[in-house]
C-alpha positions in Angstrom: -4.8 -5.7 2.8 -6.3 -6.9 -0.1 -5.5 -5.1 -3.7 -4.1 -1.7 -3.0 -5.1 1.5 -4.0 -2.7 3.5 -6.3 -2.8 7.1 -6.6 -2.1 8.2 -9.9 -0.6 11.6 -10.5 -1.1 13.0 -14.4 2.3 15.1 -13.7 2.9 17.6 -16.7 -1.0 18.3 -18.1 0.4 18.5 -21.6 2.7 15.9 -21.6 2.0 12.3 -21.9 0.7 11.8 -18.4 -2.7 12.1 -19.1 -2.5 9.8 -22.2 -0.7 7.2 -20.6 -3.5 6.6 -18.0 -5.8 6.6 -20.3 -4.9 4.3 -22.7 -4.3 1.8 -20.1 -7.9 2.2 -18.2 -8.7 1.5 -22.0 -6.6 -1.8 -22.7 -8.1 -5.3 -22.0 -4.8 -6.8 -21.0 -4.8 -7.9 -16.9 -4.1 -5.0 -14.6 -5.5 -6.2 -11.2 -4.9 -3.1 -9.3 -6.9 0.1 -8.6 -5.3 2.9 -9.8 -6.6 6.3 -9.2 -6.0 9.2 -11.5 -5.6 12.4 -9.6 -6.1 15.3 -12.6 -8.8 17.9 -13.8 -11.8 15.1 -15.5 -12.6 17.8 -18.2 -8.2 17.9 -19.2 -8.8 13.4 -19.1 -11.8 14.0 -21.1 -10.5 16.2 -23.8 -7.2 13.9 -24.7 -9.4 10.7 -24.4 -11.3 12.4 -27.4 -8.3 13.5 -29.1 -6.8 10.1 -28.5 -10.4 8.3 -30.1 -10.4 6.3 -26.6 -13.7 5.7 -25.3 -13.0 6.0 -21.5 -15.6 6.4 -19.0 -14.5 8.8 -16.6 -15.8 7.9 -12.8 -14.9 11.3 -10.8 -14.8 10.4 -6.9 -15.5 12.2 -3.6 -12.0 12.8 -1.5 -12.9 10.2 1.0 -14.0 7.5 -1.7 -12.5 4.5 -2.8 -12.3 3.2 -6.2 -13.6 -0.3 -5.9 -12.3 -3.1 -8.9 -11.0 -2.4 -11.6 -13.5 -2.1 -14.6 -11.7 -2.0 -18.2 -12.6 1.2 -20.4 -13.1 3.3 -16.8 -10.9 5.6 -15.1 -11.3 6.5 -11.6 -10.4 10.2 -11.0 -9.9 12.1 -7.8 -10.5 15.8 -9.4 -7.7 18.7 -9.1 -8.9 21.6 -11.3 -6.5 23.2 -13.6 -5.5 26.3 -13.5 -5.8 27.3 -17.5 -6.8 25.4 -20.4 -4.1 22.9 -22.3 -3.2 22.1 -25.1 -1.4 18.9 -25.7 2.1 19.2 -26.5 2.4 23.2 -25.1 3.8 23.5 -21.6 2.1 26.4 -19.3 4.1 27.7 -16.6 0.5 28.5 -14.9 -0.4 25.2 -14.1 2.6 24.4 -11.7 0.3 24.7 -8.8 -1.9 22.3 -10.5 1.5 19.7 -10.8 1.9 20.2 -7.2 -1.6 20.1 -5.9 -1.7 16.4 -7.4 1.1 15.3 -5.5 0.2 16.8 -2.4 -3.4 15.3 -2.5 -1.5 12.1 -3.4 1.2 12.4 -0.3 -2.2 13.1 1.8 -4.4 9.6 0.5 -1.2 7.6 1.2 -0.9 9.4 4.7 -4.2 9.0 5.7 -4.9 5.2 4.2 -7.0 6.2 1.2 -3.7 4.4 -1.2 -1.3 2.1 -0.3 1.0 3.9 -3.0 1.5 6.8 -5.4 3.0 6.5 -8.9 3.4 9.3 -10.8 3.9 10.5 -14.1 6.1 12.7 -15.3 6.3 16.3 -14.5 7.8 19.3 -16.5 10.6 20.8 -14.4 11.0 24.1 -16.0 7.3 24.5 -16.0 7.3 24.4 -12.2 9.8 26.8 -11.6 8.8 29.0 -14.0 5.5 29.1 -12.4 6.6 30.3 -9.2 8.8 28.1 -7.5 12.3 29.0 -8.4 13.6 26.0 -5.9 11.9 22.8 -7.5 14.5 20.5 -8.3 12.1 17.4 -9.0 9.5 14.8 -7.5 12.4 13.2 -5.6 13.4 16.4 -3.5 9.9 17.4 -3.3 8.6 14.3 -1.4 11.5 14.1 0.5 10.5 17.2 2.3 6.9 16.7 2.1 8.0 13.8 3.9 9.9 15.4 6.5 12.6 12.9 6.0 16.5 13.9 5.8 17.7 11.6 2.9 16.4 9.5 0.4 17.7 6.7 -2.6 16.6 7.0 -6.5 17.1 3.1 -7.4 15.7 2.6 -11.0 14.0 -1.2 -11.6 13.5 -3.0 -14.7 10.7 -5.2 -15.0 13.1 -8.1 -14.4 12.0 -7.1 -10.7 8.8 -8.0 -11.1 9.8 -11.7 -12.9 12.7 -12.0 -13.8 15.0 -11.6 -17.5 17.3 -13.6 -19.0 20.6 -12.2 -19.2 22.5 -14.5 -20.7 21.9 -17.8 -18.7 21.2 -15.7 -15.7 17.9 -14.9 -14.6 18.6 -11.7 -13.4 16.2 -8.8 -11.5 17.8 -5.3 -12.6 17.7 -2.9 -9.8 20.3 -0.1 -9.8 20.3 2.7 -6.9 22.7 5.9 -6.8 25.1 6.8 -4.9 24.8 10.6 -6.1 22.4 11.6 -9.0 21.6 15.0 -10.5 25.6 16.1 -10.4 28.3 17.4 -12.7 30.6 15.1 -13.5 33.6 17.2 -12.0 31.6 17.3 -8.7 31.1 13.5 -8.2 34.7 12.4 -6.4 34.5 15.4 -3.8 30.7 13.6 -3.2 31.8 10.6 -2.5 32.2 10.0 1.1 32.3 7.6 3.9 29.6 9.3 5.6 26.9 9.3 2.7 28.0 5.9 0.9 27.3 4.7 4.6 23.7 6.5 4.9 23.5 5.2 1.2 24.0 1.5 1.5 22.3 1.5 4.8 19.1 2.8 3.5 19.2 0.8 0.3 19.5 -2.4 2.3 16.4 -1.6 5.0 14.7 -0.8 1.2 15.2 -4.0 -0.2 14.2 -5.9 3.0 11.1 -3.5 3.7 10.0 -2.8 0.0 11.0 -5.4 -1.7 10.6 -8.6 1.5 14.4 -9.4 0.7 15.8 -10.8 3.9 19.2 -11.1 3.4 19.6 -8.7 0.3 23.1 -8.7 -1.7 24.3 -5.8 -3.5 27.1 -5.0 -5.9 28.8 -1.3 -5.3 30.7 -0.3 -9.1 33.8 1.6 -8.4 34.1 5.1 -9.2 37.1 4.7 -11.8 37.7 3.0 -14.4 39.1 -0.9 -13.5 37.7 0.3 -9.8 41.2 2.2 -9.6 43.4 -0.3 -10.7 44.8 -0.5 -7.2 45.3 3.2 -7.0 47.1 4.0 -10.7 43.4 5.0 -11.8 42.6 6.9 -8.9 42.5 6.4 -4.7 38.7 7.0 -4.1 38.5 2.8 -3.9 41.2 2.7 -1.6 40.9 5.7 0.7 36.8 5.6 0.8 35.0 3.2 -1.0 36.8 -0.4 0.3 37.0 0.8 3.8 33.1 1.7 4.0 32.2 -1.2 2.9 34.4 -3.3 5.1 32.5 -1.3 7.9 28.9 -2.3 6.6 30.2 -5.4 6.2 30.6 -5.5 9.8 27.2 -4.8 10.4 25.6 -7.6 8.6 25.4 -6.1 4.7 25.8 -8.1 2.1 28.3 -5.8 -0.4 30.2 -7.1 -3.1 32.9 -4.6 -4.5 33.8 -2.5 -5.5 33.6 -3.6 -8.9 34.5 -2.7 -11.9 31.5 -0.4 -13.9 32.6 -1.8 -17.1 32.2 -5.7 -16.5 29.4 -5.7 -13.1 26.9 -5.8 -15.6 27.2 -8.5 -17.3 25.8 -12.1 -16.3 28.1 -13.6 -14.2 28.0 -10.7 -11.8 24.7 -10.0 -11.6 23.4 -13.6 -11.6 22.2 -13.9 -7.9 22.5 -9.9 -6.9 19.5 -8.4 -5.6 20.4 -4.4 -6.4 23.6 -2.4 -7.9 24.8 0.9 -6.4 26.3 2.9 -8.7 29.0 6.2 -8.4 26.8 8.5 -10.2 24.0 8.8 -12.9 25.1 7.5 -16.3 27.4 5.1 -14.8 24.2 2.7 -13.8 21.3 4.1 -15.7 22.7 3.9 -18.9 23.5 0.4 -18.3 19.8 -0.1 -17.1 17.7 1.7 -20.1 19.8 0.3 -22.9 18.4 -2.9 -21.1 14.9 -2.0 -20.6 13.7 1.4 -21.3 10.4 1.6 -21.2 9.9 -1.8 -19.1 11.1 -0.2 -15.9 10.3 2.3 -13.5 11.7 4.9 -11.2 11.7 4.2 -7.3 12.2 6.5 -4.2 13.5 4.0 -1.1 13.4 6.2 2.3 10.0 7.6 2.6 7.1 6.7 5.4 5.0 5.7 1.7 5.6 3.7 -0.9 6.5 6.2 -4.4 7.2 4.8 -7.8 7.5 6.4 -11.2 8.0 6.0 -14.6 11.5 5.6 -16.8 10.9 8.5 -19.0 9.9 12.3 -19.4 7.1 14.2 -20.3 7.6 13.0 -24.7 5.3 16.5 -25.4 6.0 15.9 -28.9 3.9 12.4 -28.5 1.6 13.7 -25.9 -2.2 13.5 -28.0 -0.8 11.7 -30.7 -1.8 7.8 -29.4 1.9 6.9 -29.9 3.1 7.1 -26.6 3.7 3.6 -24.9 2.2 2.8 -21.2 4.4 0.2 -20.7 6.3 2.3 -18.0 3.5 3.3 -16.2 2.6 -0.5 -16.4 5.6 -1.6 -14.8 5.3 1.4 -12.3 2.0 0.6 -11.2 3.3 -3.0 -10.5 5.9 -2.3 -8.9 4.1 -0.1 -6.7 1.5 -2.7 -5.4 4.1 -5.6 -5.0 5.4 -3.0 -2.8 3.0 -1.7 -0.9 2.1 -5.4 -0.1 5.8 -6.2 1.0 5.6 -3.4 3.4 2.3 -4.4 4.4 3.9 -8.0 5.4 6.8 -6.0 7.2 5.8 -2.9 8.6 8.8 -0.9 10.2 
């Protein structure tokens, strides 16, 4: 396949997107991809002068590929905005600009232009206040841009890409989620035989497509605390979680659990685990950012193309500023290509 091709959403125009890709087609240090910004050239050239980074802008025809990787040049595949920004100021008129960039990214990973998209991130409110009162997010939007019925939100740290000492352990941080963007009173009734199954399933096939695992082995946290403490703490262990996993088991999975939240994390667990599913949200992503925010990045197991993102939002208070850190989008980016080369050794 040789190097692949990244598409590079900016995401939120006055956000940190724009400054992130940037300031890393400006920095010397090794980044043998190609990346491909997709964003309005005049918005890149603006914040690279207001960032004091002299970036050569090389804008490209749709069909045209960006060849190596030069340092202090950003390839851009043009999408016009719709109104002028100003860095730190979000404008509810350039949601169809957001989307536009995603949709010409879905399109060059369709049609074999990139091998992956990473993007950066967006500004919710922005897009429904600009006209689509539905958005819930990049996740739910590629999804059905997809035309696929479910998806998994696993988070990575950069211990994915080498490795991180835990401890004694070397141990690659990768935790996926069983539900995500929930109350907390909503969670139990959410979790089900049916859609821990559809869960675990598609995290395993992830790991072995995306990620050339073969035989991957994953520890599922409880839901309460002590994992129920055989039913005083609560029943969802015993009634749905144990039983589901006995299934899966049957089918060849690799499950440990479920586990205790409170002590999976921790070295002796983890040492020789491939991913963690989590119950909900905070229950695994805390755990992962307090162990590498900003050295990890935001995957989406389940679609026909490779997606990765960064760990953190739109920081419109940095965006212009020169203080905001790439070393998300550096991770992202890395992640996406080991990736898109996995799946390229193991096509479905």
């Amino acid at each position: 396949m040789g190097e692949p091709v990244l598409a590079l959403t900016c995401g939120e125009p006055a956000g940190i997107g724009p400054d992130l890709a940037l300031m890393l087609a400006a920095d010397p240090a090794p980044l043998p991809r190609r990346p491909v910004a997709i964003g309005d050239p005049a918005l890149l050239a603006e914040r690279a002068r207001q960032l004091g980074l002299a970036v050569r802008l090389r804008e490209l025809a749709p069909h045209e590929a960006p060849g190596p990787r030069v340092v202090g040049e950003l390839a851009v595949w043009p999408v016009p905005l719709a109104v002028p920004v100003t860095a730190g100021r979000v404008d509810p008129a350039n949601a169809d600009y957001v989307l536009a960039s995603l949709d010409l990214a879905i399109a060059a990973c369709r049609d074999g232009r990139a091998q992956a998209m990473v993007t950066a991130p967006l500004h919710k409110g922005a897009i429904i206040e600009g006209g689509h009162p539905g958005f819930t997010g990049h996740t739910e939007y590629l999804r059905d841009a997809c035309g696929v019925d479910e998806v998994v939100m696993m988070l990575a740290t950069d211990a994915a890409l080498h490795g991180r000492v835990l401890g004694e352990a070397q141990c690659p941080l990768r935790v996926a989620l069983a539900t995500t963007h929930l109350p907390l009173r909503q969670v139990p009734d959410a979790i089900t035989a049916a859609g821990l199954t559809r869960v675990l399933r598609r995290l395993a096939a992830g790991l072995r497509r995306d990620f050339g695992l073969a035989a991957p082995r994953i520890l599922v946290c409880g839901l309460n605390p002590h994992a129920g403490e055989d039913g005083h703490l609560g029943r969802e262990e015993i009634e749905v979680i144990t039983p589901t996993l006995e299934a899966l088991r049957g089918e060849g999975l690799d499950l440990v659990g479920p586990l205790p939240a409170d002590t999976l994390f921790t070295p002796r667990h983890l040492e020789g685990a491939d991913a963690v599913l989590a119950m909900y949200h905070d229950q695994g992503l805390a755990v992962l950012k307090y162990a590498g925010f900003g050295r990890g990045a935001n995957i989406t197991l389940g679609l026909p193309l490779v997606r990765t993102s960064v760990d953190h939002g739109t920081a419109l208070d940095l965006a212009g500023s020169g203080r905001a850190d790439p070393g998300s989008l550096r991770v992202a980016l890395a992640l996406a290509a080991q990736m898109a080369e996995a799946r390229a050794r193991r096509p479905a």
